[in-house]
Biotite code that builds the C-alpha atoms (Angstrom):
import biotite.structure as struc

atoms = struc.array([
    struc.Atom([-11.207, 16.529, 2.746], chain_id="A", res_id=1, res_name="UNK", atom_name="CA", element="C"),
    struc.Atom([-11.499, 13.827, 0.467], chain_id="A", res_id=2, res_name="UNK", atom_name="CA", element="C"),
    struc.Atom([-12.294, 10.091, 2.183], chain_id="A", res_id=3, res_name="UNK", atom_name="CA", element="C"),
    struc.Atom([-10.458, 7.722, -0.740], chain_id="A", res_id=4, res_name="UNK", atom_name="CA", element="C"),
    struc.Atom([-6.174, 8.421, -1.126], chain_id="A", res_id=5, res_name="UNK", atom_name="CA", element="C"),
    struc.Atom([-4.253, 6.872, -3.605], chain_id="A", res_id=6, res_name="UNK", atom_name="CA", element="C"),
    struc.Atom([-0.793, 6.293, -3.053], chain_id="A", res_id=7, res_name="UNK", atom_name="CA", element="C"),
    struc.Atom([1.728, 5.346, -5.950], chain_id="A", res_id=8, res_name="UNK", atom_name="CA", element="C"),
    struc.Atom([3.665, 2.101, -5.306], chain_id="A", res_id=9, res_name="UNK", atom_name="CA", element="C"),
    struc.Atom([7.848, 2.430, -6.589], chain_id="A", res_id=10, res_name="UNK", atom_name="CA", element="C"),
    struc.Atom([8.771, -0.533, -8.516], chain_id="A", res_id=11, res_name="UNK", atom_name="CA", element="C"),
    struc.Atom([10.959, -2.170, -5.914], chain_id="A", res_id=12, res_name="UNK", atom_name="CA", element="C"),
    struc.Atom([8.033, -2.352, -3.201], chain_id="A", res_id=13, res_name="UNK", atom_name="CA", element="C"),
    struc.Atom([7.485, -6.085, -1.928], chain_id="A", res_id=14, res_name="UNK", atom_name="CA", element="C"),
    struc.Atom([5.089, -5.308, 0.602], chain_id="A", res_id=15, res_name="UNK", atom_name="CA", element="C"),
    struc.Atom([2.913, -2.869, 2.689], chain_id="A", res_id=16, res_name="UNK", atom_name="CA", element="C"),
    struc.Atom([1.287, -3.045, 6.176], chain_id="A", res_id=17, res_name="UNK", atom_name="CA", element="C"),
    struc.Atom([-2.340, -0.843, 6.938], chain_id="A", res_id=18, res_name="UNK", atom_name="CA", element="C"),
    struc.Atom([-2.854, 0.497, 10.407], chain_id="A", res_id=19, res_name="UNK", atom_name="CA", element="C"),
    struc.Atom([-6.591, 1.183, 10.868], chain_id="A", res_id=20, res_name="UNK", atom_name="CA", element="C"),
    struc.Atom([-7.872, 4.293, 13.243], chain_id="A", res_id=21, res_name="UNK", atom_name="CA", element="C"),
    struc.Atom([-9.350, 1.403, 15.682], chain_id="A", res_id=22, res_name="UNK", atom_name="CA", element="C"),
    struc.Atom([-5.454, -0.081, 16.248], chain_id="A", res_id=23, res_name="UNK", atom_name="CA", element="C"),
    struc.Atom([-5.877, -3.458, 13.947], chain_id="A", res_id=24, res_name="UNK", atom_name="CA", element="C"),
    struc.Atom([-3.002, -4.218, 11.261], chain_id="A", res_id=25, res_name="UNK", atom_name="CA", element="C"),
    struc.Atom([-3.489, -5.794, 7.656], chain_id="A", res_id=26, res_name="UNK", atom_name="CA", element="C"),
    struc.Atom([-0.502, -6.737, 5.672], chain_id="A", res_id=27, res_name="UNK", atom_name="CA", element="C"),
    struc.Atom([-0.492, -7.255, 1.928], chain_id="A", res_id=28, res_name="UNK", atom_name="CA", element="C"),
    struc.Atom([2.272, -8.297, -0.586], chain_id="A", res_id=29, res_name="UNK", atom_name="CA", element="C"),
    struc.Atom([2.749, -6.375, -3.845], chain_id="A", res_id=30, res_name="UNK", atom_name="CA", element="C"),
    struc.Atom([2.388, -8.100, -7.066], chain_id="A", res_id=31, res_name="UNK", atom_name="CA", element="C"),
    struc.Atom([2.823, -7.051, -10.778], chain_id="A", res_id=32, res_name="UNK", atom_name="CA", element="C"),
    struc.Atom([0.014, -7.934, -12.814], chain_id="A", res_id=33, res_name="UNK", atom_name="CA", element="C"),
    struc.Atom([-2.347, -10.276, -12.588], chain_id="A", res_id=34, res_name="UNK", atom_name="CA", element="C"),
    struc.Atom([-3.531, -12.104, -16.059], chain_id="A", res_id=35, res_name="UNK", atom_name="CA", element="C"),
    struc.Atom([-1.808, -12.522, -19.900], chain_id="A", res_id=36, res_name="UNK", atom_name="CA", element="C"),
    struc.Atom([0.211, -10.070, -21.082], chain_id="A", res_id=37, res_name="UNK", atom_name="CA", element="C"),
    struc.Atom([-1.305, -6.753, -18.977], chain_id="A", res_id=38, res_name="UNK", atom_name="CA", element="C"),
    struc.Atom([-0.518, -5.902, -15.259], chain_id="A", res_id=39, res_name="UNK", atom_name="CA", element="C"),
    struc.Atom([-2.402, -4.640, -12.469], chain_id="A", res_id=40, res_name="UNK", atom_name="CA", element="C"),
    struc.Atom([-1.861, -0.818, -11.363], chain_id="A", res_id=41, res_name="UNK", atom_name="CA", element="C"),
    struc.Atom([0.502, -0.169, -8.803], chain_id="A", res_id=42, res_name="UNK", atom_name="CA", element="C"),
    struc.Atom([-1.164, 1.486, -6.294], chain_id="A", res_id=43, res_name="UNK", atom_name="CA", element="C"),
    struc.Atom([-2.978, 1.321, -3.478], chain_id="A", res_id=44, res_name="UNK", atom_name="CA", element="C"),
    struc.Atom([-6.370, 2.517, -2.203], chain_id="A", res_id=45, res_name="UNK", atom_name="CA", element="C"),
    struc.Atom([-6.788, 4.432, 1.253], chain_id="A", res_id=46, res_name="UNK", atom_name="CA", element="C"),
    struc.Atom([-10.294, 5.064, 2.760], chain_id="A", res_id=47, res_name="UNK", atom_name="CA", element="C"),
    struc.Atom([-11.265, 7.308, 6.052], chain_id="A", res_id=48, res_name="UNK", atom_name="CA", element="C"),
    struc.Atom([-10.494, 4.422, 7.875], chain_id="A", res_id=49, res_name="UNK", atom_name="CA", element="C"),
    struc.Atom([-6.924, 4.153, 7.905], chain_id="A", res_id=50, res_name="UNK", atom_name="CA", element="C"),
    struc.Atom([-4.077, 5.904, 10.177], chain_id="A", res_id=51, res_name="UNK", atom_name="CA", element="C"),
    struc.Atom([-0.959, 4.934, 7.723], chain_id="A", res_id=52, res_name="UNK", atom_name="CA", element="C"),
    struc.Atom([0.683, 2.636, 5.832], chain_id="A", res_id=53, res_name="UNK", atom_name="CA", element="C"),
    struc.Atom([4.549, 1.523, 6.033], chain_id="A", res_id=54, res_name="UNK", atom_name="CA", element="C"),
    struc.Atom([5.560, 0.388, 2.834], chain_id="A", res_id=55, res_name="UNK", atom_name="CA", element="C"),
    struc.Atom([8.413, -1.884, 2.430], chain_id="A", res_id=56, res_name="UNK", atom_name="CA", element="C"),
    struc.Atom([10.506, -2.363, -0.436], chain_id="A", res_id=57, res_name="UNK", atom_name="CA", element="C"),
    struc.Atom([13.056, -5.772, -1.872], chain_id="A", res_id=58, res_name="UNK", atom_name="CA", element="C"),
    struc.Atom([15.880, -4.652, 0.078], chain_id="A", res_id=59, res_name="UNK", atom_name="CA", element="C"),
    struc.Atom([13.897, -4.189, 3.608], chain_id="A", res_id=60, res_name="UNK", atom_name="CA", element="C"),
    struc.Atom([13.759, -0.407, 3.663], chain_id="A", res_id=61, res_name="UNK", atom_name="CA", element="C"),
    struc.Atom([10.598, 0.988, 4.866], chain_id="A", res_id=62, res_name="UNK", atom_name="CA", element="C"),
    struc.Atom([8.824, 4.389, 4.282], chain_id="A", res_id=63, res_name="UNK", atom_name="CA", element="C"),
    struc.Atom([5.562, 5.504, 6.250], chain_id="A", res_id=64, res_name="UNK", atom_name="CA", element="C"),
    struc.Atom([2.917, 7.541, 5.024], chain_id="A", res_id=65, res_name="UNK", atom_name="CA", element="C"),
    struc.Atom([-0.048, 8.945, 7.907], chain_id="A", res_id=66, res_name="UNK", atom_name="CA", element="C"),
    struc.Atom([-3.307, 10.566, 6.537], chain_id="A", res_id=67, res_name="UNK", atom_name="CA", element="C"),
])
């Protein structure tokens, strides 16, 4: 089993919330790009030490993911 996931963002997500194996919560917003003329990936990086993710999109609807 690999330790580092990937998961594609869709273009409407606004935000997404990481539940860590030890119970603790981290939520981060979703941007577009990040300097002049390029933008940043959409994605986001999983390690070992995550449970799931709920990803929430503009309009409120939420879709979870569990590794």
């Amino acid at each position: 089993k690999r330790d580092i996931n990937t998961v594609p963002l869709h273009p409407d997500d606004a935000s997404i919330e990481i539940v860590f194996r030890n119970g603790k919560k981290q939520r981060q917003e979703c941007y577009y790009g990040a300097s002049f003329l390029s933008q940043s990936a959409r994605f986001i990086t999983i390690d070992k030490n995550v449970a799931s993710v709920v990803i929430a999109d503009t309009k409120g609807k939420t879709r979870k993911i569990d590794f």
